[in-house]
C-alpha positions, 0 to 999 in steps of 0.5 A, spaced: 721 093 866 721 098 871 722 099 878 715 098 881 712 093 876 718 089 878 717 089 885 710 088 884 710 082 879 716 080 885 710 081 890 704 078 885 708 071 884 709 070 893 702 072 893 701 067 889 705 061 893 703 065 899 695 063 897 698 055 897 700 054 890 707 051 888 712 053 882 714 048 878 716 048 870 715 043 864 718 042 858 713 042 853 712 044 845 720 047 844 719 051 851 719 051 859 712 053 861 712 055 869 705 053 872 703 054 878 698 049 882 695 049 888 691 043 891 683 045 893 679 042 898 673 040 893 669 035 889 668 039 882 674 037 876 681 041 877 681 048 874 686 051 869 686 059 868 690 061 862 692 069 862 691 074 856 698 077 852 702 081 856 699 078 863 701 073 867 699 067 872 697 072 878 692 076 874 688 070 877 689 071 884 684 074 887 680 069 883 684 063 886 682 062 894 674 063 891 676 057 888 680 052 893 674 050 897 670 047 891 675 044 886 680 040 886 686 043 885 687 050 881 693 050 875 695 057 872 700 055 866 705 062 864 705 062 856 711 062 854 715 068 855 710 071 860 711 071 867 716 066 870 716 062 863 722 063 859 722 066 852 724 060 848 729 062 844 724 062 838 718 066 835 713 066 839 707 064 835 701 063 835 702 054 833 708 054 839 703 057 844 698 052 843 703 046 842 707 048 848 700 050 852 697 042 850 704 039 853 704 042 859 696 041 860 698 034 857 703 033 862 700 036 869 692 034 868 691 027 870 683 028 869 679 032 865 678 039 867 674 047 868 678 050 862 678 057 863 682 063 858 682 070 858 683 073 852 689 070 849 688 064 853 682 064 850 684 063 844 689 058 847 684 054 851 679 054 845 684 050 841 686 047 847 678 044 846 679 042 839 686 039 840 683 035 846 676 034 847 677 029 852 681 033 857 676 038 857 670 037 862 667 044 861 670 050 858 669 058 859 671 063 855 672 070 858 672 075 852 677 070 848 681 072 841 681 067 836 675 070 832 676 071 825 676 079 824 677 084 818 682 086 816 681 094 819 679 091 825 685 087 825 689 092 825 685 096 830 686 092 835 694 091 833 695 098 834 692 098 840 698 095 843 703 101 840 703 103 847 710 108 847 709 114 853 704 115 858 698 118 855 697 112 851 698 107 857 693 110 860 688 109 853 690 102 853 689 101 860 682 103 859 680 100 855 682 093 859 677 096 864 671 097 866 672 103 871 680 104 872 683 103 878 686 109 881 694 107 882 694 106 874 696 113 874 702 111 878 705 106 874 703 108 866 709 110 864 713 104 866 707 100 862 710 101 855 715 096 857 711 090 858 708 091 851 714 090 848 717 084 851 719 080 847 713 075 847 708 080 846 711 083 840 713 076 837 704 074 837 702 081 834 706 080 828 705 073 827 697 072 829 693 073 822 686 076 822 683 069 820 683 068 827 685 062 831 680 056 830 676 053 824 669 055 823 668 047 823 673 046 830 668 050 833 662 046 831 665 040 833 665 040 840 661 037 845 663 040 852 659 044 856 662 052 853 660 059 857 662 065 854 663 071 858 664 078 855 663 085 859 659 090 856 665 094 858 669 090 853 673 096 849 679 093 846 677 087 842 671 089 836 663 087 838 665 084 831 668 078 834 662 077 839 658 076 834 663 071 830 663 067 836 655 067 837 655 065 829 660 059 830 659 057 837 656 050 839 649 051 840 650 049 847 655 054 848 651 060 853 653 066 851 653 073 857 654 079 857 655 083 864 654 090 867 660 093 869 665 087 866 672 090 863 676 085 858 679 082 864 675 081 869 679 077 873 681 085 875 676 088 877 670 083 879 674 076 882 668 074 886 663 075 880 667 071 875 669 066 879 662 065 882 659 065 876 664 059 873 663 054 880 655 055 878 657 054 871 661 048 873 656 046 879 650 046 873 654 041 867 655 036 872 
């Protein structure tokens, strides 16, 4: 990674410790999972935030003190060769991520949970559902993978992660936000070498188009669902909103807001998490 994503990732991890969380790792489906926990000071269920492909743990930070007064405790899982969690050694596919994500959560969690997942995390904390309804007090997916895509909107969204220079960082950055921030200018050119990492790379080519659930999966669970996708979301196809909307659970609650990117925990931290306590306040 180059100098100043180095330093700001060096930054993002203190911050986050600084925000009272701890660092700790497990041991869990084949791989060394880094999770960061903190303690809240209030009486809803604890709550899991899980990063998208390439992100990691600190993409939730401005989120997390709007957290800490309400819930329990706040528990952020690094997938497997994102931030401080370690490349396993093996293929990252989308099975180990699942596996590793269930041991850890399994591990960690004393009490069903808030589930939240942005993106890939999405697809993981939707699995993570299927897999353990009992450990999911309520779920909230915030433009989550995981549809079934066709096979040119599969490749699409593939070549969307062929970011090599400057000029195509900045086409990829925009398309995860709403209004690009400034200081992204800065730092596009040391871009290209956080899609490459090994990981990233290991998911793009082991993922299928047939998408990471099962349509019957999906209509099985019980849980209060909330599912949140920006109107300004432009790196996964509307095809895939549709395909949620079609297979969700009927008690799922499906928004679209105004001036939401693809992740925004980024742009619209008080937003997001304001809308998931009252979602969270309103299925109890």
């Amino acid at each position: 990674m180059g100098r100043f994503l180095d330093t700001a990732d060096r930054l993002a991890h203190y911050g986050m410790n600084a925000r009272g969380l701890s660092s700790r790792f497990v041991e869990a489906g084949g791989a060394r999972v880094h999770v960061y926990e903190g303690r809240g000071r209030g009486t809803l269920p604890p709550i899991v935030l899980v990063h998208g492909l390439g992100a990691a743990g600190p993409a939730f930070a401005r989120m997390i003190p709007r957290f800490l007064p309400h819930v329990k405790r706040v528990i952020v899982p690094e997938l497997p060769g994102h931030g401080r969690s370690p490349h396993p050694g093996e293929r990252v596919t989308p099975d180990l991520l699942l596996d590793a994500m269930t041991g850890a959560l399994d591990a960690v969690l004393d009490e069903p949970a808030i589930v939240c997942g942005n993106s890939l995390g999405g697809a993981v904390s939707l699995a993570y559902a299927a897999r353990r309804p009992e450990r999911v007090r309520e779920l909230v997916l915030v433009s989550p993978a995981g549809a079934r895509l066709e096979a040119d909107e599969w490749r699409e969204l593939v070549a969307a992660f062929d970011v090599h220079d400057r000029r195509t960082a900045k086409r990829f950055l925009e398309r995860i936000y709403h209004r690009p921030p400034w200081f992204l200018a800065l730092v596009a050119h040391e871009f290209p070498d956080v899609v490459r990492r090994e990981a990233v790379r290991d998911v793009l080519e082991t993922a299928t188009p047939e998408g990471g659930a099962l349509e019957s999966e999906l209509a099985s669970l019980r849980m209060p669902i909330l599912l949140v996708w920006g109107r300004s979301d432009r790196l996964l196809p509307r095809a895939a909103l549709d395909w949620f909307r079609a297979h969700l659970p009927p008690q799922t609650i499906i928004e679209e807001p105004e001036a939401f990117g693809h992740s925004p925990q980024l742009e619209q931290p008080k937003r997001i998490a304001e809308r998931i306590l009252r979602f969270a306040r309103e299925a109890r």
